[in-house]
MDTraj code that builds the backbone (N, CA, C; nanometers):
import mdtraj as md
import numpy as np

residues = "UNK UNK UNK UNK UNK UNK UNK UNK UNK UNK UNK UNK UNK UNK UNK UNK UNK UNK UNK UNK UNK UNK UNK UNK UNK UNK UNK UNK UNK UNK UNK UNK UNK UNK UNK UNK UNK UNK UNK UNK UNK UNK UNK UNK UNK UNK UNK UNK UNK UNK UNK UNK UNK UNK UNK UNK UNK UNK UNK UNK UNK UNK UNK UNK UNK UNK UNK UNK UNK UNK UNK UNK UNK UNK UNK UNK UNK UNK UNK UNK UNK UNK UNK UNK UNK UNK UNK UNK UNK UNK UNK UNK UNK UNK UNK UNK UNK UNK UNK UNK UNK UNK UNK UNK UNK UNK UNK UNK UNK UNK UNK UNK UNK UNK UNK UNK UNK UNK UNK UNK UNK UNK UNK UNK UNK UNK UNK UNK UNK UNK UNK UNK UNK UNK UNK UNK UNK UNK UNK UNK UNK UNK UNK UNK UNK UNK UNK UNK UNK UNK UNK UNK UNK UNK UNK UNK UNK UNK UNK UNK UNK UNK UNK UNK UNK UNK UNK UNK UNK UNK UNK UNK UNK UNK UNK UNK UNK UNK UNK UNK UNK UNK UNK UNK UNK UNK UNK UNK UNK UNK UNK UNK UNK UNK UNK UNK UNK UNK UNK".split()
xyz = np.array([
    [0.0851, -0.1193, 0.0000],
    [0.0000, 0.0000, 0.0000],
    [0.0886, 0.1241, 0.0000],
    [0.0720, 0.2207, -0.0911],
    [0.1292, 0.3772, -0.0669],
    [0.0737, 0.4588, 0.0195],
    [0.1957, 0.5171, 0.0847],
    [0.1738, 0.6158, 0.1334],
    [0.0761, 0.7320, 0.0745],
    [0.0016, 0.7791, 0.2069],
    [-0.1358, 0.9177, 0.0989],
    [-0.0179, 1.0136, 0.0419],
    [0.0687, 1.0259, 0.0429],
    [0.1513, 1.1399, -0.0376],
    [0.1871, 1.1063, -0.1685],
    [0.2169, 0.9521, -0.1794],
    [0.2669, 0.9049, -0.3029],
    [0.1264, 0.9076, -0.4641],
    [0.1779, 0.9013, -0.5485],
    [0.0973, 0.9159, -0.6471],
    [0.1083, 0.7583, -0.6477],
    [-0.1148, 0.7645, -0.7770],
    [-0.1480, 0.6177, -0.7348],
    [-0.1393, 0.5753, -0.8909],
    [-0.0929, 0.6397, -0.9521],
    [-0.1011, 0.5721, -1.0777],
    [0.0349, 0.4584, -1.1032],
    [-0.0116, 0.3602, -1.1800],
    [0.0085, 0.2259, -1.2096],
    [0.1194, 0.2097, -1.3606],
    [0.1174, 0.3631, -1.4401],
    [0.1821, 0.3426, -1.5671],
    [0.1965, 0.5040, -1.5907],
    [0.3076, 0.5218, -1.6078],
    [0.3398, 0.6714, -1.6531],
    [0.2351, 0.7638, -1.7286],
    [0.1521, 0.7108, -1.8338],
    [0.0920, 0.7889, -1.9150],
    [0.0094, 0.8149, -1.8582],
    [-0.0675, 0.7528, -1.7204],
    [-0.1843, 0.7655, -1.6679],
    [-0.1550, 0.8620, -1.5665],
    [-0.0771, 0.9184, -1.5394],
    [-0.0036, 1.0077, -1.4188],
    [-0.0643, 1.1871, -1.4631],
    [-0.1075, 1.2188, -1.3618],
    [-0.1260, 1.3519, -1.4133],
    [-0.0742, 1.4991, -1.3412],
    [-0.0503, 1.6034, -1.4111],
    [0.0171, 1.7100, -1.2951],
    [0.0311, 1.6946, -1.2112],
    [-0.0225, 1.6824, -1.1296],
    [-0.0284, 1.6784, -1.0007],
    [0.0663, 1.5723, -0.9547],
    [0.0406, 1.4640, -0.9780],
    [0.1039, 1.3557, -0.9912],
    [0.2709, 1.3849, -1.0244],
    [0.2229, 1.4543, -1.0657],
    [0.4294, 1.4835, -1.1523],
    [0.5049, 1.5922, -1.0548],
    [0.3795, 1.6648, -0.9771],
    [0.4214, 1.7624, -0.8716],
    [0.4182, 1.7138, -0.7458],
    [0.3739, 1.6208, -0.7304],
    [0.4139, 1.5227, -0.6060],
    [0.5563, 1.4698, -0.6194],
    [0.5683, 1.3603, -0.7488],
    [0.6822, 1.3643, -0.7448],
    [0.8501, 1.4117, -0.7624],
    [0.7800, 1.5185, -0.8226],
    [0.8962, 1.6425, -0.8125],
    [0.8987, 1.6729, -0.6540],
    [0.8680, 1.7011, -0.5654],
    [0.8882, 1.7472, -0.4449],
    [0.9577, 1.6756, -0.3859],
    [0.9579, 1.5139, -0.3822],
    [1.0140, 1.3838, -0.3635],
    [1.1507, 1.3872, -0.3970],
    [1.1675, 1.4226, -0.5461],
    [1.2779, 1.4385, -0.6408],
    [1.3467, 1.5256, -0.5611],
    [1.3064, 1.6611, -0.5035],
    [1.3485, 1.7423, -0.4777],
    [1.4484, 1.7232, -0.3288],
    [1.3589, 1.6126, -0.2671],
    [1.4274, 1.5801, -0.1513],
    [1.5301, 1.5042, -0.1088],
    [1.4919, 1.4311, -0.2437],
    [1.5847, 1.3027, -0.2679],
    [1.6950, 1.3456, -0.3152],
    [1.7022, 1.4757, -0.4314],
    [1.8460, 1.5345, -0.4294],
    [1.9130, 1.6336, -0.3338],
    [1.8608, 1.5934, -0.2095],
    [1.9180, 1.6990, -0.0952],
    [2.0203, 1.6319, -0.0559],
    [2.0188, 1.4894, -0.0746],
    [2.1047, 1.3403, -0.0120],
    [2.2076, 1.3362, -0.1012],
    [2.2289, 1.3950, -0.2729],
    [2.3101, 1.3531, -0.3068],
    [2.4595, 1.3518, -0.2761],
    [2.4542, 1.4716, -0.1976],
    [2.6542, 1.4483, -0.1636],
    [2.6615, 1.3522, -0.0125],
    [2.5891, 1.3115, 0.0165],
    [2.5953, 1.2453, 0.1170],
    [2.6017, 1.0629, 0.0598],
    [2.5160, 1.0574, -0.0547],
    [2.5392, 0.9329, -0.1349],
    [2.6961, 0.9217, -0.1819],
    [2.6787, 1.0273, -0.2573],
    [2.8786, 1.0671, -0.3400],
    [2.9839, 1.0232, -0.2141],
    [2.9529, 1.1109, -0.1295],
    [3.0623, 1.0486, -0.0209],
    [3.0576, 0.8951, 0.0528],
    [2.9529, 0.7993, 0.0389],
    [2.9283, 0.7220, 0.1168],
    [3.0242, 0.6261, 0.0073],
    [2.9563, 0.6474, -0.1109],
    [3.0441, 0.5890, -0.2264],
    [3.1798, 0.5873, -0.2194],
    [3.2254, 0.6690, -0.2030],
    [3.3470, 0.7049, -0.2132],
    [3.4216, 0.6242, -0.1544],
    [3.3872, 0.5885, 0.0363],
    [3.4369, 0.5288, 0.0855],
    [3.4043, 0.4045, 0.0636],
    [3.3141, 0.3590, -0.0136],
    [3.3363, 0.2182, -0.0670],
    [3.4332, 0.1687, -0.1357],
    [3.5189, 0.2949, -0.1870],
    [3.6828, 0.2690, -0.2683],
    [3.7745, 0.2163, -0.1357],
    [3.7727, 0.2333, -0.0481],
    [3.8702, 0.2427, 0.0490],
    [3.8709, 0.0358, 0.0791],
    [3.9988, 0.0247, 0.0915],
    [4.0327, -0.1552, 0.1154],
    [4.0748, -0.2405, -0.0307],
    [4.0526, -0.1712, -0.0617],
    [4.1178, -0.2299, -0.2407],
    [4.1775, -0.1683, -0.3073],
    [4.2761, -0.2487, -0.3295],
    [4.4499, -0.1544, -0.3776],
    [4.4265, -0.1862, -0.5438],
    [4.3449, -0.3167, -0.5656],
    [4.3846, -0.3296, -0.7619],
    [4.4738, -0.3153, -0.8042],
    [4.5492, -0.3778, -0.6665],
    [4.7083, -0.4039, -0.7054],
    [4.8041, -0.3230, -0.6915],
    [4.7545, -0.1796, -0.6662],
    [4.8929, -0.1074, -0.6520],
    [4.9114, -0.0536, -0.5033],
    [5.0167, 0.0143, -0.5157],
    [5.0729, 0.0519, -0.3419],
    [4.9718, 0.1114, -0.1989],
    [4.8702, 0.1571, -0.2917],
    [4.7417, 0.2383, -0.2199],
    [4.6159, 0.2141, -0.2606],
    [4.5111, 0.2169, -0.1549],
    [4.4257, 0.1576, -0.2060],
    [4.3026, 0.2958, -0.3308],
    [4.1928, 0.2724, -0.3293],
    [4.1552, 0.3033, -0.3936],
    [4.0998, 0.4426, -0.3982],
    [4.0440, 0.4322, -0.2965],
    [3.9905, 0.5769, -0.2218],
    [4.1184, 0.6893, -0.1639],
    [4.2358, 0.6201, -0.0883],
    [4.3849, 0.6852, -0.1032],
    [4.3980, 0.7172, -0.2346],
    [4.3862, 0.6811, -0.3807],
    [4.4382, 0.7155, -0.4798],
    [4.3438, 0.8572, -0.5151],
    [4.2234, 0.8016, -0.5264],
    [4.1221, 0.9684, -0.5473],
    [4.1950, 1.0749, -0.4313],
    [4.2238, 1.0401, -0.3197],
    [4.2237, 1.1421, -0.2196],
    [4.3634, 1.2427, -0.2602],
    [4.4243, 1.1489, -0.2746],
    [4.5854, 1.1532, -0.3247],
    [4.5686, 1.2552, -0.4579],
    [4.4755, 1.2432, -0.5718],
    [4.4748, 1.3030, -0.6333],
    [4.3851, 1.4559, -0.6397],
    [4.3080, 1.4168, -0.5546],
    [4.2733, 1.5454, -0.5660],
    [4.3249, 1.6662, -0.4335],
    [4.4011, 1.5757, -0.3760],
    [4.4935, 1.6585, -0.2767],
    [4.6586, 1.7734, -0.3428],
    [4.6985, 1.7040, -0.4481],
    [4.7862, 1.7212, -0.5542],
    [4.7202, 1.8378, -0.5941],
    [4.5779, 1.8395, -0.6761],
    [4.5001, 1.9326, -0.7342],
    [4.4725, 2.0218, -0.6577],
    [4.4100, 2.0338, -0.5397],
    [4.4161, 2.1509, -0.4905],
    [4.5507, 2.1848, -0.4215],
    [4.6473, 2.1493, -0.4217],
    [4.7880, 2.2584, -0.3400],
    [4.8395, 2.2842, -0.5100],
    [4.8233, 2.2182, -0.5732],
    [4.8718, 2.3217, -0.7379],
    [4.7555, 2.3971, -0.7336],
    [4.6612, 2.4542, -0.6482],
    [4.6060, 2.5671, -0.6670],
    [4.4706, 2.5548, -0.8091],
    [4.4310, 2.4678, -0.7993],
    [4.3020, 2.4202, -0.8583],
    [4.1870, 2.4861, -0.8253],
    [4.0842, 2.4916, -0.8241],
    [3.9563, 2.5412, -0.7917],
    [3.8940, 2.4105, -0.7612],
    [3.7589, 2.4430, -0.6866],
    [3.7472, 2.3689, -0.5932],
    [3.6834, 2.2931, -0.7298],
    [3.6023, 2.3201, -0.8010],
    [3.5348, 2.2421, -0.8944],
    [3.5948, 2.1091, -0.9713],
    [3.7654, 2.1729, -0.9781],
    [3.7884, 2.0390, -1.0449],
    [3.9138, 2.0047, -0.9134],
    [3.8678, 2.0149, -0.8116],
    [3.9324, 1.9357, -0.7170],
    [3.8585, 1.8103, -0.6648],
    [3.7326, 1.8465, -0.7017],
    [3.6262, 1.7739, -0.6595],
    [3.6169, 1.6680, -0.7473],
    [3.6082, 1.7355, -0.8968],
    [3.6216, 1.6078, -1.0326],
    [3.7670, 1.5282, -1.0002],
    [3.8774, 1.5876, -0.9872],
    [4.0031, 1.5009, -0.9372],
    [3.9781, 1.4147, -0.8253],
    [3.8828, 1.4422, -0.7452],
    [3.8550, 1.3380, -0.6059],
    [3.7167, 1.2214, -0.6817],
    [3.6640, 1.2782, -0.7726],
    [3.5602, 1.1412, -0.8175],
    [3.6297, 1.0800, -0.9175],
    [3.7265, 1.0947, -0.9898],
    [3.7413, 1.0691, -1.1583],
    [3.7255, 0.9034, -1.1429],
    [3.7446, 0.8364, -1.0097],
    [3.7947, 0.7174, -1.0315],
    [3.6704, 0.6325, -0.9301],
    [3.5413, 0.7251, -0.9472],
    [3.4018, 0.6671, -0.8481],
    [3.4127, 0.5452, -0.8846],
    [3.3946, 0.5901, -1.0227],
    [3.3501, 0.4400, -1.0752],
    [3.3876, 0.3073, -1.1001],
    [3.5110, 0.3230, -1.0260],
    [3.5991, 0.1726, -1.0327],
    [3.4958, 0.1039, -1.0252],
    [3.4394, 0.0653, -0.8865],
    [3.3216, -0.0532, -0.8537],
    [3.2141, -0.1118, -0.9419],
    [3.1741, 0.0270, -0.9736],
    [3.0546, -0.0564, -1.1248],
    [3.0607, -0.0729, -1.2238],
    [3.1725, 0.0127, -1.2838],
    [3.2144, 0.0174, -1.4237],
    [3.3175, -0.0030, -1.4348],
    [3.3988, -0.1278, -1.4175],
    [3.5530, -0.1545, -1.4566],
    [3.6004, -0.1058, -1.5812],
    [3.4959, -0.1066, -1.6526],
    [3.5384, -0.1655, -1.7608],
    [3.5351, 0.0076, -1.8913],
    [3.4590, 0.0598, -1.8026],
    [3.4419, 0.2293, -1.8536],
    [3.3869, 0.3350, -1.7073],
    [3.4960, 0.3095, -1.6124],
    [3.4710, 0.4448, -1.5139],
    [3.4606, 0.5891, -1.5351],
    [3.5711, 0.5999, -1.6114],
    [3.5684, 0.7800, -1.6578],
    [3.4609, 0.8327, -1.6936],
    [3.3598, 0.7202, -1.7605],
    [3.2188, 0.7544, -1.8736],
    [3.1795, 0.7599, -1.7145],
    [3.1072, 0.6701, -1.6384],
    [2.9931, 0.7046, -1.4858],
    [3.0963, 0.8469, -1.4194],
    [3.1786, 0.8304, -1.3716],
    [3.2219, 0.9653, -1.3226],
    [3.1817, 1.1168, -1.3797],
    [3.1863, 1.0985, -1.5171],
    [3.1408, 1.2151, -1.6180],
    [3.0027, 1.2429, -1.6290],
    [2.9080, 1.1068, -1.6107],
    [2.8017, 1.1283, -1.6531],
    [2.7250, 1.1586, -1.4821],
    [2.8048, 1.1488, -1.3512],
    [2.7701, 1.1922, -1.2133],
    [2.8014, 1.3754, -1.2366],
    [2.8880, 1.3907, -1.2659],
    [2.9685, 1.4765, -1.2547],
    [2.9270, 1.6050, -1.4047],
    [2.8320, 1.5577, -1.5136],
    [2.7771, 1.6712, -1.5665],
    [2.7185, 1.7606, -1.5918],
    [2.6123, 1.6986, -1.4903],
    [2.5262, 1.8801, -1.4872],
    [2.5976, 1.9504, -1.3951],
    [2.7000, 1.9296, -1.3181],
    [2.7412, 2.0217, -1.2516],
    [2.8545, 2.0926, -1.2350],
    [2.9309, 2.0360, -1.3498],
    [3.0544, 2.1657, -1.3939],
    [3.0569, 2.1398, -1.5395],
    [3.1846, 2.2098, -1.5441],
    [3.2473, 2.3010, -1.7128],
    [3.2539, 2.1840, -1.7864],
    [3.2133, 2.2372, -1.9385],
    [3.1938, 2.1246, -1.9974],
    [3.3539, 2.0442, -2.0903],
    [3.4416, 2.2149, -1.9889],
    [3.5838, 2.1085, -2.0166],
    [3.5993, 2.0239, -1.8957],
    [3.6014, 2.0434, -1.8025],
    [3.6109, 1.9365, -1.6318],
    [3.4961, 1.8073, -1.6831],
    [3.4004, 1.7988, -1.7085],
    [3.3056, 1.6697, -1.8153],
    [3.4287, 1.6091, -1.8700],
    [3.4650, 1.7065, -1.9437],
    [3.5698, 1.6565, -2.0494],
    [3.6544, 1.5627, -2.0467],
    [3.7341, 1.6004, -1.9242],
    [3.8417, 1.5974, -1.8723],
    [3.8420, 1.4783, -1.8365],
    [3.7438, 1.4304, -1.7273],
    [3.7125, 1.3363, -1.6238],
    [3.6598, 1.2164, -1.7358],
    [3.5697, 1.2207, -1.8095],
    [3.5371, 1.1442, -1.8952],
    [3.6928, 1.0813, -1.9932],
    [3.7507, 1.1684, -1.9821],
    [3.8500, 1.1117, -2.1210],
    [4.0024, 1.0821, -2.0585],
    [3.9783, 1.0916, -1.9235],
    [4.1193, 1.0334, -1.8040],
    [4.1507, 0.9246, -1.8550],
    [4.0487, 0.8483, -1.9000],
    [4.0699, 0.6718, -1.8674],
    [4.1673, 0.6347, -1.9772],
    [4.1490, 0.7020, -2.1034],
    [4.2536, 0.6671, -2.2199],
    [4.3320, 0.7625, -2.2349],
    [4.3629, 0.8455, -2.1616],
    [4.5061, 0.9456, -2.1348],
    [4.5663, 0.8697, -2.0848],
    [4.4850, 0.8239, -1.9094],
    [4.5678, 0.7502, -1.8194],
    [4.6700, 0.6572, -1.9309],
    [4.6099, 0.5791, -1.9862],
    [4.6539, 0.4504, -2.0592],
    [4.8205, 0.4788, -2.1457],
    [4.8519, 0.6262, -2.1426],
    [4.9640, 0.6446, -2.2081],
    [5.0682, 0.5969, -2.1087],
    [5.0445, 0.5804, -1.9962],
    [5.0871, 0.5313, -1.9061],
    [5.1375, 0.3793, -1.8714],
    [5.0342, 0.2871, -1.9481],
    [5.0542, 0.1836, -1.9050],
    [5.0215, 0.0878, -2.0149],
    [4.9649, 0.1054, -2.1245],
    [4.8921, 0.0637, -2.2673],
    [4.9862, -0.0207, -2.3046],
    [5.1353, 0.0709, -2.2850],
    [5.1702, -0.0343, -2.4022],
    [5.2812, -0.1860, -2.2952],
    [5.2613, -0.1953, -2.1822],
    [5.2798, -0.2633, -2.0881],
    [5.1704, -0.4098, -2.1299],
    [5.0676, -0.3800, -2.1608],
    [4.9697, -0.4787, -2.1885],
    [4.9212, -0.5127, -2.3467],
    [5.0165, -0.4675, -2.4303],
    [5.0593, -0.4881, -2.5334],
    [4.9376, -0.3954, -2.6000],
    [4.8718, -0.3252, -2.6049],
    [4.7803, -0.2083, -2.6141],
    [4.8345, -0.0943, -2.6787],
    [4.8197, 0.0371, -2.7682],
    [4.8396, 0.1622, -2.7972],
    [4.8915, 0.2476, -2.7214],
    [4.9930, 0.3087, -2.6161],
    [4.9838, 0.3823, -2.5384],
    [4.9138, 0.5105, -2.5963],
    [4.9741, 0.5383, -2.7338],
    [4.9232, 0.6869, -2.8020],
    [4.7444, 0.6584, -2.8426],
    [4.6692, 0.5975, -2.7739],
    [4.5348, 0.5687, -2.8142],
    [4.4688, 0.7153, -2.7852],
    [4.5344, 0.7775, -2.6949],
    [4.4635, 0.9202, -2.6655],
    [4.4738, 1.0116, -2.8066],
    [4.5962, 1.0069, -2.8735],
    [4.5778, 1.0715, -2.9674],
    [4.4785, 1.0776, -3.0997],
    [4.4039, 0.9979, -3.0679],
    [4.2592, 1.0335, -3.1958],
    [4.2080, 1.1649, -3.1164],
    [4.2363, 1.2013, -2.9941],
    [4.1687, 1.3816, -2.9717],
    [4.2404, 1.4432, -2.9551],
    [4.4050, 1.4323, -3.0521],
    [4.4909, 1.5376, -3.0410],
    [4.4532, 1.7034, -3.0785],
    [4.3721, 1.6866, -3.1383],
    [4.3269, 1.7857, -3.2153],
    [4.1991, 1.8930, -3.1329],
    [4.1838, 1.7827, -2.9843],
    [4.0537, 1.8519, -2.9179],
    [4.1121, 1.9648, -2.8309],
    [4.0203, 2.0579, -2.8325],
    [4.0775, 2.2052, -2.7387],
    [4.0845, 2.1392, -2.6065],
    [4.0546, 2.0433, -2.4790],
    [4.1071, 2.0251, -2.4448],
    [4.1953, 1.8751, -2.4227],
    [4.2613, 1.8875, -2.4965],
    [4.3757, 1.7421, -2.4955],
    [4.4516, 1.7741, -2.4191],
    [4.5541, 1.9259, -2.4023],
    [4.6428, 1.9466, -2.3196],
    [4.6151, 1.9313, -2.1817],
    [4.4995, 1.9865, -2.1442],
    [4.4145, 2.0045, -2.0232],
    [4.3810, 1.8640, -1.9747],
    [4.3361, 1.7670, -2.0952],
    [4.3401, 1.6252, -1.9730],
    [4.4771, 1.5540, -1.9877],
    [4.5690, 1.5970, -2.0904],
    [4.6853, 1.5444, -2.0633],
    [4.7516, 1.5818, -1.9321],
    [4.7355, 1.7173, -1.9078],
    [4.8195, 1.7773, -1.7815],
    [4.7310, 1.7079, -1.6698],
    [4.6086, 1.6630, -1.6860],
    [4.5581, 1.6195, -1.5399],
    [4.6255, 1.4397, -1.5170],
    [4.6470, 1.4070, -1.5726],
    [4.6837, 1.2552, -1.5837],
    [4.8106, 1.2799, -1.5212],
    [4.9189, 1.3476, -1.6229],
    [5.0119, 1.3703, -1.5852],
    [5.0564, 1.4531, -1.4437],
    [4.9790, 1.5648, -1.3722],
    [5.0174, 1.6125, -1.2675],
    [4.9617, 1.5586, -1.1542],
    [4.8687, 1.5176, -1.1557],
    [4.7648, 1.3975, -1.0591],
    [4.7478, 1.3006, -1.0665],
    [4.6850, 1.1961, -1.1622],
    [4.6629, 1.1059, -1.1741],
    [4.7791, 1.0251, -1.1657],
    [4.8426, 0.9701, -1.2500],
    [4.9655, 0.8668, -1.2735],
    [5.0483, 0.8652, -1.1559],
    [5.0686, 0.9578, -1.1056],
    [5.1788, 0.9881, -1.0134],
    [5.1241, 0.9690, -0.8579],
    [4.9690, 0.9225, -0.8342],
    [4.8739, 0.9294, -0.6972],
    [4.8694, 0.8015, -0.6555],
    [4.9753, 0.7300, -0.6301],
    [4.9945, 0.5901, -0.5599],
    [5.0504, 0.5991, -0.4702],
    [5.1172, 0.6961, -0.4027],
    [5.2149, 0.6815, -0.2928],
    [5.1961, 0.6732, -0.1626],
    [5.1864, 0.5480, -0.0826],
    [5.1729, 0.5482, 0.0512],
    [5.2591, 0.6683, 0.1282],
    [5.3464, 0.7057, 0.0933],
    [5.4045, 0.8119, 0.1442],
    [5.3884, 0.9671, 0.1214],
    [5.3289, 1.0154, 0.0663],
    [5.2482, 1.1111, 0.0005],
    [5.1362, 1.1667, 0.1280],
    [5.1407, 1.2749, 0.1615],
    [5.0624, 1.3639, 0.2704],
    [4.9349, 1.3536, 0.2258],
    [4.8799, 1.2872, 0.2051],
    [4.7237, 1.2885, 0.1707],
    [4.6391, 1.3314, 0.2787],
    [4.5359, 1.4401, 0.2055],
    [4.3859, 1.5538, 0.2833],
    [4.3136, 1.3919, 0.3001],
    [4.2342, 1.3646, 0.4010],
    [4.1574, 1.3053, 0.4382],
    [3.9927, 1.3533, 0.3895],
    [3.9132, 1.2650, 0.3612],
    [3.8168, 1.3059, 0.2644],
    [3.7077, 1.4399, 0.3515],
    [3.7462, 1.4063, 0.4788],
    [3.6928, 1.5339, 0.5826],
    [3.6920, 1.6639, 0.4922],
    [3.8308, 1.6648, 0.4610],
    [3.8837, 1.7836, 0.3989],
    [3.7972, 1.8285, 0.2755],
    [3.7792, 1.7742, 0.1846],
    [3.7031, 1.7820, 0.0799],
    [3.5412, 1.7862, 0.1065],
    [3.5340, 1.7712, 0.1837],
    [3.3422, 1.7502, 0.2118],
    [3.2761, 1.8254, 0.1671],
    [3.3275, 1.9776, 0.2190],
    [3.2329, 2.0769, 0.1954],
    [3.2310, 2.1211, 0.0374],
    [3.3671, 2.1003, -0.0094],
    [3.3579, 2.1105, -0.1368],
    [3.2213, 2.0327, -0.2477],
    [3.2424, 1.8883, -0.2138],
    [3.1537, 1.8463, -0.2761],
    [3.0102, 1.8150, -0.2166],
    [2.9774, 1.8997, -0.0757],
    [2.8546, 1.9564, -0.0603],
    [2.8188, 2.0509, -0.1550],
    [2.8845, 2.1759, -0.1210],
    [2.8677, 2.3019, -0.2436],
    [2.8237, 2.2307, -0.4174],
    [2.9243, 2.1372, -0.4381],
    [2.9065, 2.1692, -0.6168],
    [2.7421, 2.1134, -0.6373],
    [2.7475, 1.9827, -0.5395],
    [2.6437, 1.9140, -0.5882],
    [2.4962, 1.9817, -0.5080],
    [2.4750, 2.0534, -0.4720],
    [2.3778, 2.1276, -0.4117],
    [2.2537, 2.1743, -0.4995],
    [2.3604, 2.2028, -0.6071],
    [2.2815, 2.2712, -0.7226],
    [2.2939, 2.2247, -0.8617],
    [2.2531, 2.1845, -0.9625],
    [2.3103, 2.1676, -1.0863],
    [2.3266, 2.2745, -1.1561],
    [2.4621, 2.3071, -1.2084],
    [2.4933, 2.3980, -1.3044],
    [2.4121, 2.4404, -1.4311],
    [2.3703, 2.3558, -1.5076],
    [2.3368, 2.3403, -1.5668],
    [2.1902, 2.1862, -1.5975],
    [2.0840, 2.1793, -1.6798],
    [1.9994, 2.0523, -1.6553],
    [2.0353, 1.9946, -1.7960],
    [2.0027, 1.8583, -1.7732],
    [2.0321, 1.7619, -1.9008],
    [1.8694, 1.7684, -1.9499],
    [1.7552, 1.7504, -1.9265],
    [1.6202, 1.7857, -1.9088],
    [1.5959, 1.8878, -1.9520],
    [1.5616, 1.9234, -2.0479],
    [1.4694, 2.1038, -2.0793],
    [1.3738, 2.0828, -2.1252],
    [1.2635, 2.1088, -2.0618],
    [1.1294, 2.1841, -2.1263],
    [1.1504, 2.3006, -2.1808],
    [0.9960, 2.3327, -2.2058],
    [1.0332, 2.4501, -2.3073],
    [1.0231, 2.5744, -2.2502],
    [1.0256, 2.5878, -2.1409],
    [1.0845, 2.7148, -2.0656],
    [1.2377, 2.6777, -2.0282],
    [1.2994, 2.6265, -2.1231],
    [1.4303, 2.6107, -2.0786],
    [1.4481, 2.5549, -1.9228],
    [1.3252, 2.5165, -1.8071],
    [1.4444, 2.4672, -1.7618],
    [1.3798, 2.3238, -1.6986],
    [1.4481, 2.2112, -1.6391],
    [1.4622, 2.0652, -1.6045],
    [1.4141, 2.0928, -1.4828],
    [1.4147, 1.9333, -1.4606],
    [1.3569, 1.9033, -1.3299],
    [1.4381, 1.9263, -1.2161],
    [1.5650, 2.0046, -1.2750],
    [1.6486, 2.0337, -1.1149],
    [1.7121, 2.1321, -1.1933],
    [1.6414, 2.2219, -1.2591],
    [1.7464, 2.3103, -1.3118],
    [1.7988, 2.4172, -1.1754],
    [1.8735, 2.4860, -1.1784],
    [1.8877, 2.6142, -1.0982],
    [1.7785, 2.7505, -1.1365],
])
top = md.Topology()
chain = top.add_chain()
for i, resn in enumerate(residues, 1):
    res = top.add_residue(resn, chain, resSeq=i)
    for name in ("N", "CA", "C"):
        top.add_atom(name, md.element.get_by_symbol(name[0]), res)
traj = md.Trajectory(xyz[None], top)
């Protein structure tokens, strides 16, 4: 049985305003939780190394600790602390879930960036597994290539070190309270321009 607040319809088409303004309010509440989800996640990285010197959640922390003392903004200190959410569900394409958490709410070079880590990273290690290292270069030509090259290279690759002063995710909190509070931008537009969580 539903709750009297919940709408009673059985199939989307049968749902009416009202219905859609119930559950927008819901929606509304339910994205009050999201940085509190983001962070819970997060620490689900923590206990698994995937083999290397630090574990997983040390490696995000590690990197986006790097990013902000080179004097980053908080926005893509925050994308440097998720780029690698998605180890857990998406082995197999993290950068894509990180990007697609991480787009309505910054620059659509930081999207960029975070989305296209995973085959930068790889210049790194590609040709170790008998793979392309230069596979990044089919977006030599993209305005920002330099920009996710320099993030691989000044953060990423280099964020394994058990010995390395790593910010504890305390540190970062408020940051990724702030970004995700609001969406920058909506993936959703009606035709008053704006979504179901626009700003």
């Amino acid at each position: 049985m539903s709750a009297p607040d919940e709408s009673q319809f059985t199939a989307m088409r049968d749902a009416s305003r009202e219905d859609y303004q119930k559950i927008g309010l819901h929606n509304l509440e339910f994205f009050r939780g999201l940085p509190d989800r983001i962070l819970t996640h997060l620490r689900i990285l923590e206990g698994d190394t995937g083999g290397y010197a630090v574990d997983r959640l040390t490696h995000s922390l590690q990197t986006a600790t790097r990013a902000q003392r080179d004097g980053q903004d908080d926005e893509y200190v925050v994308c440097a602390l998720l780029h690698d959410i998605g180890d857990t569900l998406a082995c197999t394409n993290h950068s894509e879930l990180a990007a697609t958490m991480l787009e309505p709410f910054v620059s659509d070079k930081n999207h960029w960036i975070v989305k296209h880590h995973g085959i930068f990273q790889g210049y790194y290690f590609f040709h170790h597994l008998g793979l392309d290292r230069n596979a990044r270069d089919r977006f030599r030509d993209h305005e920002w290539f330099r920009d996710c090259a320099a993030f691989c290279e000044k953060y990423d690759q280099n964020s394994f070190d058990p010995e390395y002063e790593t910010l504890p995710l305390e540190s970062f909190e408020p940051a990724v309270r702030k970004l995700f509070a609001a969406p920058s931008k909506s993936i959703y537009v009606g035709e008053d321009g704006a979504g179901p969580l626009a700003p």
